[in-house]
ZAMARGU-4260 file (C-alpha; in steps of 0.2 Angstrom, whole numbers, plus 5000, padded with zeros to 4 digits):
<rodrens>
0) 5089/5250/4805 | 5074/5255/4810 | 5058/5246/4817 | 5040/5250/4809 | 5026/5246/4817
5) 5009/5247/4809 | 4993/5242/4818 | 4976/5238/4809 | 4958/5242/4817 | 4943/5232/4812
10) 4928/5242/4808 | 4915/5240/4821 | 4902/5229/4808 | 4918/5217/4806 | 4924/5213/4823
15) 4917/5197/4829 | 4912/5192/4846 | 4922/5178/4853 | 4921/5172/4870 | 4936/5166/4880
20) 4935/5149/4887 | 4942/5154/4902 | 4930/5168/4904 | 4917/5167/4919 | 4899/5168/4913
25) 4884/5171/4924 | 4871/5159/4929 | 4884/5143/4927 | 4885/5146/4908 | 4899/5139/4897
30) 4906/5147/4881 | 4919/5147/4867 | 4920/5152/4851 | 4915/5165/4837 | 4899/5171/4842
35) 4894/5157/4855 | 4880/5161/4867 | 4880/5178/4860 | 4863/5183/4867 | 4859/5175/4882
40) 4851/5186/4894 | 4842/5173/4907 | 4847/5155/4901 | 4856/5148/4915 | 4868/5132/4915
45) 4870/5130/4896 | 4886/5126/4887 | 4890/5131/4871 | 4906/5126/4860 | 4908/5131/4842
50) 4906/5146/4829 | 4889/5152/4834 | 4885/5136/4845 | 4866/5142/4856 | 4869/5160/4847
55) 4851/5166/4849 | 4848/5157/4867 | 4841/5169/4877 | 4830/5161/4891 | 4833/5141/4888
60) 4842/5132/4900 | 4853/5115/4903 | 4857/5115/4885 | 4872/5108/4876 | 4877/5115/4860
65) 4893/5106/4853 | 4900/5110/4833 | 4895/5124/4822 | 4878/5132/4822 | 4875/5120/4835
70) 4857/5125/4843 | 4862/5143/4835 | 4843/5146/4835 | 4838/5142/4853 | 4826/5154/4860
75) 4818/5145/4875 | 4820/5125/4872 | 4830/5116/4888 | 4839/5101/4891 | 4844/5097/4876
80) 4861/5090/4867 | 4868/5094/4850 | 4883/5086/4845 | 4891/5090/4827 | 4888/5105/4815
85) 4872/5110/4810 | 4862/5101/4823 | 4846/5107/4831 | 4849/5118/4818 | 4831/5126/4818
90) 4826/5124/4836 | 4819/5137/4846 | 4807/5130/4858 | 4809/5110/4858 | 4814/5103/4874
95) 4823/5086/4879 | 4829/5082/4862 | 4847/5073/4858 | 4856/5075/4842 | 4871/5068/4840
100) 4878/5071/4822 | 4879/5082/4806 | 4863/5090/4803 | 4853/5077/4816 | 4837/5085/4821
105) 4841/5100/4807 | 4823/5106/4805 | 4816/5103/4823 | 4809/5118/4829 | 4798/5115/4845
110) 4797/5095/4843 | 4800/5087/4860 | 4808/5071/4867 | 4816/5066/4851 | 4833/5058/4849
115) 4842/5056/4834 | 4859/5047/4832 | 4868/5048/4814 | 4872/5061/4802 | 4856/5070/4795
120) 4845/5057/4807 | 4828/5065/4807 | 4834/5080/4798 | 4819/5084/4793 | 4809/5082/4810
125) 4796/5094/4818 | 4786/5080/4829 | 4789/5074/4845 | 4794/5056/4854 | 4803/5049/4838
130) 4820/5040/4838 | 4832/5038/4826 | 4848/5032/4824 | 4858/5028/4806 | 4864/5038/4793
135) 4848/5046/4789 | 4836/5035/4799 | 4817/5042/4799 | 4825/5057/4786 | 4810/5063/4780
140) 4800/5063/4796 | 4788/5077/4797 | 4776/5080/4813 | 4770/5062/4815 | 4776/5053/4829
145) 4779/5038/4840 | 4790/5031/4825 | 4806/5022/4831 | 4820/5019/4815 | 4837/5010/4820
150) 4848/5008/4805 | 4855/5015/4788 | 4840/5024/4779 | 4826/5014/4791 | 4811/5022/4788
155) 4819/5035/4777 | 4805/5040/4769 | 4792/5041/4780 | 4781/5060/4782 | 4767/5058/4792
160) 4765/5038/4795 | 4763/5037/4815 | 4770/5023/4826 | 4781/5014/4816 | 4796/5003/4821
165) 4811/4999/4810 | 4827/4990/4814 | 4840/4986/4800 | 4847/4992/4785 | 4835/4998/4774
170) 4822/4992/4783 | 4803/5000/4779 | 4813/5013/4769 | 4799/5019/4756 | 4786/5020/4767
175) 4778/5034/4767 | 4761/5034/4772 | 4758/5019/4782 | 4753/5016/4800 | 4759/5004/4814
180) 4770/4994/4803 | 4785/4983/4811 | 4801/4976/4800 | 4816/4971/4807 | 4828/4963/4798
185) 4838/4969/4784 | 4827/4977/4769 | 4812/4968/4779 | 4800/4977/4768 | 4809/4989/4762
190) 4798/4994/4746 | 4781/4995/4753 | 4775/5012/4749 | 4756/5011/4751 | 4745/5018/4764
195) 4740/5002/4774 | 4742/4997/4792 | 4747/4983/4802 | 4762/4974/4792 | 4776/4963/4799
200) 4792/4956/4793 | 4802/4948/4803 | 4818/4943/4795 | 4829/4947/4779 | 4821/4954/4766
205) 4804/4949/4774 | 4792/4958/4764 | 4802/4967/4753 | 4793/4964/4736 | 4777/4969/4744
210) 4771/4987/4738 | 4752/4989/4745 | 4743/4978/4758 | 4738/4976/4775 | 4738/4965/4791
215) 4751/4954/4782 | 4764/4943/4792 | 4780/4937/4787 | 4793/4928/4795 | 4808/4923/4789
220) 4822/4927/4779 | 4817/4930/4761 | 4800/4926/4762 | 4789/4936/4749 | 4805/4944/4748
225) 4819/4934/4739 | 4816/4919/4727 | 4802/4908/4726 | 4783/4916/4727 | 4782/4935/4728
230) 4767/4945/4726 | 4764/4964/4728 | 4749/4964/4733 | 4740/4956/4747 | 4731/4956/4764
235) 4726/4948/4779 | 4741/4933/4777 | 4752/4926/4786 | 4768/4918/4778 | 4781/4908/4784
240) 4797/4905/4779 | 4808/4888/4782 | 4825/4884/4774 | 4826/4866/4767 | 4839/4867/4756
245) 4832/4885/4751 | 4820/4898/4755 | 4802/4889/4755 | 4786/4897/4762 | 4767/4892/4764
250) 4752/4903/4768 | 4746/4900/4785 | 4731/4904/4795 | 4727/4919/4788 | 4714/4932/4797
255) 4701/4932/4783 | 4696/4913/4789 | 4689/4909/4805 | 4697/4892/4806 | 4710/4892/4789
260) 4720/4880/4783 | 4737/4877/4787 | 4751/4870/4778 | 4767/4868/4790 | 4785/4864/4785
265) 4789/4845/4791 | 4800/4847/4809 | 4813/4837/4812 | 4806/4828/4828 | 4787/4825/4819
270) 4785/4808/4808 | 4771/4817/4799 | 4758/4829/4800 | 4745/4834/4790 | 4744/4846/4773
275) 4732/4858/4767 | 4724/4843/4756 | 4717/4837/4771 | 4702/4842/4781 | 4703/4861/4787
280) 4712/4860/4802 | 4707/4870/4820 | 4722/4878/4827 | 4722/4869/4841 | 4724/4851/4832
285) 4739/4857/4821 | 4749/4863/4835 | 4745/4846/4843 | 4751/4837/4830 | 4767/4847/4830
290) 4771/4850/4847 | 4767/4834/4853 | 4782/4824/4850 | 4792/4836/4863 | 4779/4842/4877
295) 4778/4821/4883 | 4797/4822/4887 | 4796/4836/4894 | 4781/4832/4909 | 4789/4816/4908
300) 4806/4824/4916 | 4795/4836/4924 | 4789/4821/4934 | 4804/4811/4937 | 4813/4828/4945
305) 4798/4830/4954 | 4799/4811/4959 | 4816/4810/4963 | 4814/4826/4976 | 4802/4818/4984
310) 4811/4802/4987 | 4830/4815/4993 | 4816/4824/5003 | 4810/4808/5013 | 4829/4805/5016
315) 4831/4817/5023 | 4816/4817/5035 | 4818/4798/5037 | 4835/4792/5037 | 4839/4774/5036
320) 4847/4767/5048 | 4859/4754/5049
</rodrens>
């Protein structure tokens, strides 16, 4: 019986490079797998693990390179992380960016200080100084920046709108153009897609049926949002929202009007207060009116603590004797 052995060599344009993890790399550099840190020439404590993870690094430094094609374009950016496959995809000369996730940071190519936390969270970023974190938060991100997104699909679809802030599911998720805009709160006006500034909604589905507008306010849950009034379509007003039984809101105080008019809901501590059919109210009357019933308690507590440590405080100085 005889033995046969038969040995097959690779051509050279089919052998791979692969680095051995417990192979000692200069300049306090890290390596494993097919291709990883193939190039490096100056770079110095950088660790790369994955097919091809920092491939083209050649000068940068304190990178982390983690999953497939992980950083593989790197020339010259430092300190920064890419977790998953795919991410960082694109950058070369970014520095102090995090991307944890499949594809996170994908297009980035010399953006700085950005971090993005979710699969394919600004993907499609090239600007600087934006967060986001969610499946897809701030997507579609282009070069504009300070935008901050923190949930699934918040802020989306935003390109080039600049210092935007997003928290919640689907929250400001067609905006596109607009400018220093702040929901938080699920779908908080999730299908604005104009190119205004200035817009707030605070709660669920605040805002959400409005499409164009600016310097509007809403708080509350629902409020131009849900049921009850909704309009597309406004400016300058402030609506908010009180559930008495269901969603109710009022237009209140709104920036058009030097004084304005003011219809509040009824709180539970006031025994009336006065509605729009009145006079126009000053701001400084309505809250009077509808703080007043809890500030007397309170300085009147505030002087009988205040009295009753004086009187332990002259005790204490004076004691009685017997």
């Amino acid at each position: 019986m005889s033995l046969l052995l038969v040995c097959f060599a690779l051509l050279p344009r089919a052998q791979a490079f692969v680095t051995d993890p417990d192979e000692t790399f200069p300049n306090f550099n890290t390596a494993a797998g097919l291709e990883a840190l193939l190039f490096n020439t100056t770079g110095f404590s950088n660790t790369a693990y994955g097919a091809r993870a920092l491939r083209a690094n050649t000068s940068g430094s304190s990178n982390l390179g983690l999953g497939g094609f992980a950083l593989i374009n790197n020339l010259d950016g430092i300190s920064n992380t890419a977790v998953g496959n795919n991410a960082m995809f694109s950058n070369q000369h970014g520095d102090n960016n995090m991307a944890l996730g499949q594809g996170a940071l994908g297009s980035n190519v010399s953006g700085n200080s950005n971090v993005a936390m979710g699969s394919q969270a600004l993907t499609a970023n090239t600007g600087s100084n934006n967060t986001g974190v969610g499946f897809q938060a701030l997507a579609s991100n282009g070069s504009s920046s300070p935008n901050t997104a923190i949930g699934f699909h918040a802020l989306f679809s935003a390109v080039d709108g600049v210092e935007n802030t997003a928290v919640g599911f689907n929250a400001l998720a067609s905006n596109v153009h607009g400018d220093f805009m702040t929901a938080i709160g699920n779908q908080a006006l999730e299908n604005y897609t104009g190119s205004g500034q200035h817009n707030i909604g605070i709660g669920e589905e605040s805002g959400a049926s409005l499409i164009s507008g600016d310097a509007n306010i809403y708080v509350g849950a629902h409020v131009n949002g849900g049921s009850g009034f909704t309009t597309a379509s406004e400016s300058q007003t402030t609506r908010i929202g009180v559930a008495t039984g269901g969603f109710q809101q009022t237009a209140c105080l709104s920036a058009a009007s030097s004084v304005g008019r003011c219809r509040l809901p009824r709180p539970p501590f006031v025994s009336s207060i006065p509605t729009e059919s009145s006079a126009a109210l000053s701001r400084r009357d309505v809250l009077s009116v509808t703080l007043n019933r809890w500030i007397r308690p309170v300085k009147c507590s505030l002087r009988l603590n205040r009295s009753l440590s004086t009187t332990r405080a002259m005790t204490r100085t004076h004691p009685v004797l017997a």
